[in-house]
C-alpha positions in Angstrom: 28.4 -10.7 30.2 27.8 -14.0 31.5 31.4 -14.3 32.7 31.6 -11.2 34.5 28.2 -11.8 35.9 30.0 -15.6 37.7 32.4 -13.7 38.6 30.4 -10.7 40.2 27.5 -13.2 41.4 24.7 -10.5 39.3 21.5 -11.7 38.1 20.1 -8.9 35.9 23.9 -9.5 34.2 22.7 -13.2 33.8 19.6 -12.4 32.5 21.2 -10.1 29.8 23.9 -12.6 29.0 21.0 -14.9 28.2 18.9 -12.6 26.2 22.1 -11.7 23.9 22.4 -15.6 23.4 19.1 -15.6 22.3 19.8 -12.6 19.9 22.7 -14.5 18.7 20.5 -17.7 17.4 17.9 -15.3 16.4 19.8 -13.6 14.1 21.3 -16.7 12.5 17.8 -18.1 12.5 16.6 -14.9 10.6 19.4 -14.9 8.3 18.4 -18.5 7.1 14.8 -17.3 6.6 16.0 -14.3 4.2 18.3 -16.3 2.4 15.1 -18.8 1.9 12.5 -16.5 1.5 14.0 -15.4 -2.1 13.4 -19.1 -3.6 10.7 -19.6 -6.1 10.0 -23.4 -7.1 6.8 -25.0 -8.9 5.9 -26.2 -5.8 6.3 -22.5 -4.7 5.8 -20.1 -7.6 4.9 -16.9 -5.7 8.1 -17.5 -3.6 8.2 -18.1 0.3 8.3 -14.6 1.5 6.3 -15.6 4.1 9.7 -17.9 5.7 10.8 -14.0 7.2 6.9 -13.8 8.5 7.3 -16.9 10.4 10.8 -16.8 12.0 9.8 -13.4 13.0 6.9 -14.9 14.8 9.3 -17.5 15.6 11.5 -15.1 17.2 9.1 -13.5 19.4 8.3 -16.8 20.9 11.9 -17.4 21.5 11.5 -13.8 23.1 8.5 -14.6 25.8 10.0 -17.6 26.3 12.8 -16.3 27.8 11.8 -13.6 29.5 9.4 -16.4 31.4 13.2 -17.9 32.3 14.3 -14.6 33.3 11.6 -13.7 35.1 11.3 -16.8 37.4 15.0 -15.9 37.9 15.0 -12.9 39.4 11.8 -13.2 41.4 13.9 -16.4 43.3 16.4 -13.9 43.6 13.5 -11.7 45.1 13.1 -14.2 48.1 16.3 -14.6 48.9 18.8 -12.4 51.8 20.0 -9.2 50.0 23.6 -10.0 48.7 26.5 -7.6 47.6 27.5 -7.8 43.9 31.7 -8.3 43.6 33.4 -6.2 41.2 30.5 -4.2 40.4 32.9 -1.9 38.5 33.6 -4.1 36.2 29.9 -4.5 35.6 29.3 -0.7 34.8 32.3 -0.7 32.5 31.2 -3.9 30.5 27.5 -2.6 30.2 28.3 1.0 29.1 30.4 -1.0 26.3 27.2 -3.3 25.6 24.8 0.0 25.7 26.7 1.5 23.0 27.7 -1.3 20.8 23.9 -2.3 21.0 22.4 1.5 20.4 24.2 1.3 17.1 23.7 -1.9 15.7 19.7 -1.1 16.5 19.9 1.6 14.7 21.6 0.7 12.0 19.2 -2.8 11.5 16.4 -1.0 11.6 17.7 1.5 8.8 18.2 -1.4 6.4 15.1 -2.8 7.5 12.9 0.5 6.5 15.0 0.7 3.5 14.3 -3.4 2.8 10.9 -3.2 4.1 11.9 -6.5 5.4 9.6 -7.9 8.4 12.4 -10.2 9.9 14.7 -7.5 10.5 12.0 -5.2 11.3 11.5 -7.7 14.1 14.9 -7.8 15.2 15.4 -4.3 15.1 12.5 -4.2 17.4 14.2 -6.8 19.8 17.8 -4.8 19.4 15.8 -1.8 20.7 14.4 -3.7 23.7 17.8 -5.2 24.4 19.3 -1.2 24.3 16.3 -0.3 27.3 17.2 -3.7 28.9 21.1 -2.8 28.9 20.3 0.9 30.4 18.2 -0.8 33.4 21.1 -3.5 34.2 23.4 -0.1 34.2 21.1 1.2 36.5 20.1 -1.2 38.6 24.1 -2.2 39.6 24.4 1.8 40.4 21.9 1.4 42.9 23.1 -1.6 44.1 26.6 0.4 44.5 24.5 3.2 46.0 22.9 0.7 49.0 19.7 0.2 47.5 18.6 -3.6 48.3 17.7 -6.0 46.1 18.0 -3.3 43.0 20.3 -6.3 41.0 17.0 -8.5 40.8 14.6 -5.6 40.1 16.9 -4.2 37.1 16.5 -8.0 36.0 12.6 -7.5 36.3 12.5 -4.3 33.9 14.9 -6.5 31.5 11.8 -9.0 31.7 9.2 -6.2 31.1 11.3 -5.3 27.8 11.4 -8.7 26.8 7.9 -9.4 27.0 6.8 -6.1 25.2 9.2 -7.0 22.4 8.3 -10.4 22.5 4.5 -9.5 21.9 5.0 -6.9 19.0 7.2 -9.3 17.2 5.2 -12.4 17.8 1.5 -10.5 16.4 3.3 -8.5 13.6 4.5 -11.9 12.1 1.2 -13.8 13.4 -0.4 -10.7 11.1 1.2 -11.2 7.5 0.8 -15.2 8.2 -2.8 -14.8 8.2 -2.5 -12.2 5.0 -3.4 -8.8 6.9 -3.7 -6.1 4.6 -1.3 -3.5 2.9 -0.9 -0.5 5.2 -3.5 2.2 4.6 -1.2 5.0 3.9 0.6 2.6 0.9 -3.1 1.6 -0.2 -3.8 5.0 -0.6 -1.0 6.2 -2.7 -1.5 3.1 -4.8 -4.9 4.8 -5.4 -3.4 8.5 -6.3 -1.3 6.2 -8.6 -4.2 4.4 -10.3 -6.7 7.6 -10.5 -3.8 9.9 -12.0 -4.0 7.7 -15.1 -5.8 9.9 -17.9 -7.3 6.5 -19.3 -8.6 5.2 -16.1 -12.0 7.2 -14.9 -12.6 5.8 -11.6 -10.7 3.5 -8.7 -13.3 1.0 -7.1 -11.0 -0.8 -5.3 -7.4 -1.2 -4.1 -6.6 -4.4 -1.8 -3.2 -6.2 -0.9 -1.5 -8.3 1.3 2.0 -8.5 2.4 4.0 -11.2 2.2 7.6 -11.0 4.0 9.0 -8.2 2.2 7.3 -7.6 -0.7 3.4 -6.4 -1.2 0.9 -8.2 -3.7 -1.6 -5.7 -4.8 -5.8 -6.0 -6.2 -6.9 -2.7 -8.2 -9.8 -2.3 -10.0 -10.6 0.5 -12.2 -13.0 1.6 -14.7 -11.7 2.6 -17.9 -12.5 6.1 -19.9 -12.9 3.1 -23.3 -15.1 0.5 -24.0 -12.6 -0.4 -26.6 -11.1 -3.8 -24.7 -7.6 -3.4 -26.8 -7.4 0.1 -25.0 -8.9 -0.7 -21.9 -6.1 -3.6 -21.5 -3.1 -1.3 -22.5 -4.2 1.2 -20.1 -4.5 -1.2 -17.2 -0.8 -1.9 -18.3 0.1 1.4 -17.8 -1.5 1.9 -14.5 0.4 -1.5 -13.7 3.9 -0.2 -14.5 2.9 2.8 -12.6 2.7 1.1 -9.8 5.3 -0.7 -9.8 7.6 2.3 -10.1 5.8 4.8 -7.6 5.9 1.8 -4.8 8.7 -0.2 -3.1 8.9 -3.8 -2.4 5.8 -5.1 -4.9 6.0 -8.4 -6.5 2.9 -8.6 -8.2 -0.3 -5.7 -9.3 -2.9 -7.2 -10.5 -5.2 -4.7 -12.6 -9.0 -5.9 -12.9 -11.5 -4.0 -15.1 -15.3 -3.0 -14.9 -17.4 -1.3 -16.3 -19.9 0.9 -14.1 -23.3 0.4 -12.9 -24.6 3.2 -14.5 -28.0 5.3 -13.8 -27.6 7.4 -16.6 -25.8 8.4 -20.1 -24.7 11.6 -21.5 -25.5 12.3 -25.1 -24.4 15.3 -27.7 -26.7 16.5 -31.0 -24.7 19.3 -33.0 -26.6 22.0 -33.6 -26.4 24.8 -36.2 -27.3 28.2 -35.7 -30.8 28.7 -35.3 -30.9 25.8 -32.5 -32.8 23.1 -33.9 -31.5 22.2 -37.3 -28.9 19.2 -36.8 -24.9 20.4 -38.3 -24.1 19.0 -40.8 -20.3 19.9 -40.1 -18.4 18.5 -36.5 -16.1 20.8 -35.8 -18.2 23.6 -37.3 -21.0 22.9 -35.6 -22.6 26.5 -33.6 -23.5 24.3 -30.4 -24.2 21.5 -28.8 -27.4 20.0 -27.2 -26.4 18.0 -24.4 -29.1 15.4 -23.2 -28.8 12.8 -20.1 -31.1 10.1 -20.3 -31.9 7.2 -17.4 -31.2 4.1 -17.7 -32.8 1.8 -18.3 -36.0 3.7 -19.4 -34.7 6.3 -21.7 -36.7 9.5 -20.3 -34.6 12.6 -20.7 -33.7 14.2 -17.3 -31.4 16.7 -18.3 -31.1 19.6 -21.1 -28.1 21.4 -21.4 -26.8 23.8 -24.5 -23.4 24.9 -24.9 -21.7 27.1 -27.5 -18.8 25.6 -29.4 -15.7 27.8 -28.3 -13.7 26.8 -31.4 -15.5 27.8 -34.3 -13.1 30.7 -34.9 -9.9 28.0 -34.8 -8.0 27.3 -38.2 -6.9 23.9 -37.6 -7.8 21.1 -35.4 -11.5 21.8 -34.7 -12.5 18.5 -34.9 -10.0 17.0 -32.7 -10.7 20.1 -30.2 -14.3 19.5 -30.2 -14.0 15.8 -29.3 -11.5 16.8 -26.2 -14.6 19.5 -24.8 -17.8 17.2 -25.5 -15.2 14.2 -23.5 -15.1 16.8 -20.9 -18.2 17.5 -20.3 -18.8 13.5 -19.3 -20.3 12.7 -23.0 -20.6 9.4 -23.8 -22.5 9.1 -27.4 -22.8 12.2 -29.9 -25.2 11.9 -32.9 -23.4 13.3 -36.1 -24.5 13.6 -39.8 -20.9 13.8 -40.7 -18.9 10.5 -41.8 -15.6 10.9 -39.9 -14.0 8.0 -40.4 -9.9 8.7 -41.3 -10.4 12.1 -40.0 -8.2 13.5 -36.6 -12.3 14.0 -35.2 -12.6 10.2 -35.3 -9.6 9.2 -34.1 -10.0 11.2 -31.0 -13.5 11.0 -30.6 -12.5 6.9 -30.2 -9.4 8.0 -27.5 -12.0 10.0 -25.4 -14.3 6.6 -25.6 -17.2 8.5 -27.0 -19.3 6.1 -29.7 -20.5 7.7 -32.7 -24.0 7.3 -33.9 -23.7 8.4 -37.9 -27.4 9.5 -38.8 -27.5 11.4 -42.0 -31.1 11.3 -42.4 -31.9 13.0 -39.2 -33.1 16.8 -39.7 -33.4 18.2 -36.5 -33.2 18.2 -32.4 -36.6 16.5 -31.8 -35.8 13.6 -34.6 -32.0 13.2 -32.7 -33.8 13.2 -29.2 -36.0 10.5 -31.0 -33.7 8.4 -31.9 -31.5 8.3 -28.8 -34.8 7.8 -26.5 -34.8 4.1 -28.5 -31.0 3.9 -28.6 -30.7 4.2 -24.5 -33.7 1.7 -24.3 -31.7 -0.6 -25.9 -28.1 0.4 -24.7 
């Protein structure tokens, strides 16, 4: 380009010859910061990432700078008598070969970048995309300047400046952005969320943070757990963990926190036997269920509820069923008469997270309600 543009005496031909130089060390310069950016070292044990951040800010420096060159340039150029371009055939037929070798390599960076999520070449892409827009308008330009129009040369080499400086800006604030730890995009947050709250152990997302850092994402979640059981509570945050790191691209590090919630209330069960009353003696036998919330912290009742048990006709597995429905119905502590320990009722009565009071000497509704009155008080 620059060659042709000595030879044909064009400007905007001299400013693109100048911005492709600066694509050329740009690239190289990139290229170094990938290759870097994969390091880890004690001194750097999260990795430097960030080394694609920062020559993709560096880059759109190197961008505004020269389109400050250009553009001082071509307004000269501005001031000066109107000149013909020589061989301004020649110009065409080297710029249509630049506009289509450019157009492709754009495109094709930016696919690996989107694929790599990679913030350098997302950068350069950017800048290859500008340079395509910048190519058309020298095409342009030197086709009016064939067609008579004055001055058209130096004004194509003005809308090669306007390119420069959009590109230059983008590229400069998008790496400015992850240096200074901007957030995870929303959409990603988001489906980092779904992730977390499809988790059968996990019964509500509080929060979901992150940062980028070059390529890769470090993500915050914290959850509260279906357990108070800290063994289970830990193996489920696991889960959610390896979750995440399957159903989203590019993340180096989750990190899971847990907490428990600020409650106002809790949900209690008393098994009931027929008549209503009289406390059952029997889990997964048991006729129905009186379900009670109480406040926190005072332990007044604010809710009565009673539901039938729909598996007292089942031949096997009422026990288990029965823990799955009161667990369902957001129930928290059930008051039995019944030791289960080593039966299938316990076992998933401690899955669900539901503590068991075992009260054998309790008789009826008004002695449970009682009893859990002084329980929450103390909860």
């Amino acid at each position: 380009m620059i060659a042709v543009a000595v030879v044909s005496g064009s400007v905007s031909l001299v400013a693109e010859g100048i911005h492709t130089i600066t694509d050329s060390v740009t690239s190289l310069a990139l290229l170094i910061g990938l290759r870097l950016s994969e390091r880890r070292s004690e001194t750097f044990p999260f990795g430097l990432y960030k080394l694609e951040n920062l020559v993709a800010t560096a880059i759109g420096i190197l961008i505004l700078f020269g389109a400050y060159e250009l553009a001082s340039e071509s307004i000269g150029h501005l001031g000066e008598e109107p000149r013909t371009l020589e061989k301004p055939w020649l110009i065409i037929a080297v710029m249509a070969v630049s506009v289509i070798t450019i157009g492709i390599l754009a495109w094709y960076k930016n696919k690996v970048a989107r694929e790599e999520n990679s913030p350098g070449l997302k950068a350069d892409a950017r800048h290859s995309m500008a340079d395509l827009a910048a190519a058309a308008a020298v095409l342009v330009g030197v086709g009016l300047d064939i067609a008579g129009v004055p001055r058209a040369d130096s004004i194509a080499a003005l809308v090669v400046v306007a390119f420069l400086v959009w590109a230059g800006i983008n590229v400069t604030l998008s790496g400015v952005k992850v240096l200074l730890d901007a957030s995870v995009e929303k959409d990603v947050l988001f489906e980092v969320k779904e992730i977390a709250e499809a988790h059968l152990g996990v019964k509500d997302v509080l929060r979901v943070e992150g940062r980028n850092s070059g390529s890769y994402r470090f993500l915050n979640v914290t959850v509260v757990p279906r357990t108070r059981n800290l063994e289970k509570a830990n193996l489920i945050a696991e889960e959610v963990r390896d979750s995440i790191y399957r159903g989203i691209a590019n993340v180096d590090r989750v990190n899971i926190s847990l907490r428990t919630e600020a409650k106002e209330s809790i949900r209690c069960a008393v098994l009931l036997d027929e008549d209503g009353s009289t406390l059952s003696g029997h889990f997964g036998e048991a006729h129905s269920f009186s379900l009670l919330e109480f406040a926190l912290p005072g332990g007044e009742i604010v809710s009565r509820d009673t539901l039938l048990n729909p598996f007292t006709n089942v031949s096997r597995g009422k026990g288990v069923k029965v823990a799955e429905f009161l667990a369902q119905q957001g129930v928290e502590v059930v008051v039995l008469r019944e030791a289960l320990e080593g039966k299938g009722a316990y076992y998933a009565l401690e899955a669900q997270g539901i503590l068991e009071l075992y009260r054998p000497e309790l008789k009826n509704l008004g002695d449970a309600e009682r009893m859990l009155a002084d329980f929450v008080r103390s909860y």
